[in-house]
N, C-alpha and C positions, 0 to 999 in steps of 0.2 A: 391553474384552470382545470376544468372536470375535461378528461380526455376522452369523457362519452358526452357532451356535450353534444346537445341537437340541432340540426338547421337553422340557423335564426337567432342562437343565443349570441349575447351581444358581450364582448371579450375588449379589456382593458389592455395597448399595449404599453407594460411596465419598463421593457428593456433599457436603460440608455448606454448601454455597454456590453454588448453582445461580448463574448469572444468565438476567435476563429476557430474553438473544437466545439461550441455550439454551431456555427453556422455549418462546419465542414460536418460534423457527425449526421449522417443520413441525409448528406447532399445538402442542405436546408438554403431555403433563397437567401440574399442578404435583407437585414431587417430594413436597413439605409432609407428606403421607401414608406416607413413606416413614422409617426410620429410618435413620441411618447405620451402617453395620456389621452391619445384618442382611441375614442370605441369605434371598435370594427364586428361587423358580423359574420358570425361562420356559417360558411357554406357546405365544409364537411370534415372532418377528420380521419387521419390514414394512424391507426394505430398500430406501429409493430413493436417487437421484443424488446426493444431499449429507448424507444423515443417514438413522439409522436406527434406525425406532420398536419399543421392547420392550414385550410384551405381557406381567406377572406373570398367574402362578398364582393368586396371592391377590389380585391387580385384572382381572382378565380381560379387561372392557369397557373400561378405561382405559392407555392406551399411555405410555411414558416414552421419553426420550431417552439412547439406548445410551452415551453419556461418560459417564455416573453410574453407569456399574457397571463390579465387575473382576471374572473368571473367579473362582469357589471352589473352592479346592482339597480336599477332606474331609481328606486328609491330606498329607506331604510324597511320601510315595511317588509319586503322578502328579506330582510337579514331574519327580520325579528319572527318572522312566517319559520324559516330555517331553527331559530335557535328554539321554537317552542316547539318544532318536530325533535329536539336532539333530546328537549328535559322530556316531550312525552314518551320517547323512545328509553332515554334511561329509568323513569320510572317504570313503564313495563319490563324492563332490563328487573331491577330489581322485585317485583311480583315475580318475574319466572324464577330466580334466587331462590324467594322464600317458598317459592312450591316445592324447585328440587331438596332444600333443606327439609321442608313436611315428607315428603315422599320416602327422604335418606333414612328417617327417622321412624317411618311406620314400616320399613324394610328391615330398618336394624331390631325394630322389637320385632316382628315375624321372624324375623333366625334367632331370636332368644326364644320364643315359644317352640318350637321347632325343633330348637337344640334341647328343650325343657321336655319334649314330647317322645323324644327318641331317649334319652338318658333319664327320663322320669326321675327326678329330684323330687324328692318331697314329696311322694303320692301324685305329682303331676303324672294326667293322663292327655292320651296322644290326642283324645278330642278338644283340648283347652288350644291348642295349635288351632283345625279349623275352626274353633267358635271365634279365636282373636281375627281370622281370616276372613272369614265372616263381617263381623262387624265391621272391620277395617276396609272393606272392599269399596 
C-alpha cells in the first residue's frame, strides 16, 4: 500500500498469515480482528524509519502494520487512470532524454569550435567560436 496514503483511502486487507516479527516489529496490533479481503478505510498513517503504522476507520485507537494491506481500487477505471499517468510520464521521461542528448551535442561541438578558436587549425579564427555560439543559442 502507498504509506502516504490519505484520510479516506480505502485499503485491502491481504494478510492471512501475519507473522510474529511483523506483528511484534513497532509494537503492531494483532491483525486477528481483521478479515482477509475486506476493505477498510484509513484514518491516518504514523510513518517511521523501518515500518509504517495504519490507523482504520473502523479501529481508530488500534494501529496495524502497513504489508497487510493493498490499495482498493472501487473500479478498474483508476487502474487504467494510473497506468496512462505512468505511459504519459515515461514519454515525457523520454523527450527530456532527447533534449539532454541535443544539448550534450550542441555543447560538445562549442568545445570543438572553441578548441578550433584557441589552437587556430586551418586559418580558423577565434570569431567562428562566437558565431557557432551565436546561432546555437
Amino acid at each position: 500500500m502507498d504509506i502516504y496514503a490519505k484520510p479516506g483511502t480505502k485499503v485491502k486487507f491481504i494478510e492471512d498469515n501475519p507473522t510474529k516479527a511483523q506483528i511484534q516489529w513497532g509494537s503492531h496490533s494483532d491483525p486477528s480482528v481483521l478479515e482477509v479481503g475486506r476493505i477498510y478505510t484509513i484514518e491516518r498513517t504514523d510513518i517511521r524509519s523501518s515500518h509504517t503504522k495504519v490507523y482504520l476507520q473502523e479501529f481508530p485507537d488500534i494501529h496495524f502494520n502497513s504489508v497487510w494491506f493493498s490499495v482498493w481500487f472501487k473500479d478498474i477505471g483508476k487502474q487504467d487512470i494510473y497506468k496512462e499517468k505512468v505511459k504519459n510520464l515515461q514519454a515525457e521521461n523520454a523527450r527530456l532524454v532527447e533534449c539532454i542528448n541535443l544539448q550534450q551535442d550542441k555543447i560538445a561541438r562549442l568545445c570543438t569550435a572553441l578548441n578550433d578558436a584557441i589552437n587556430r587549425p586551418m586559418g580558423v579564427v577565434p570569431d567562428s567560436a562566437v558565431e557557432f555560439y551565436e546561432a546555437n543559442k
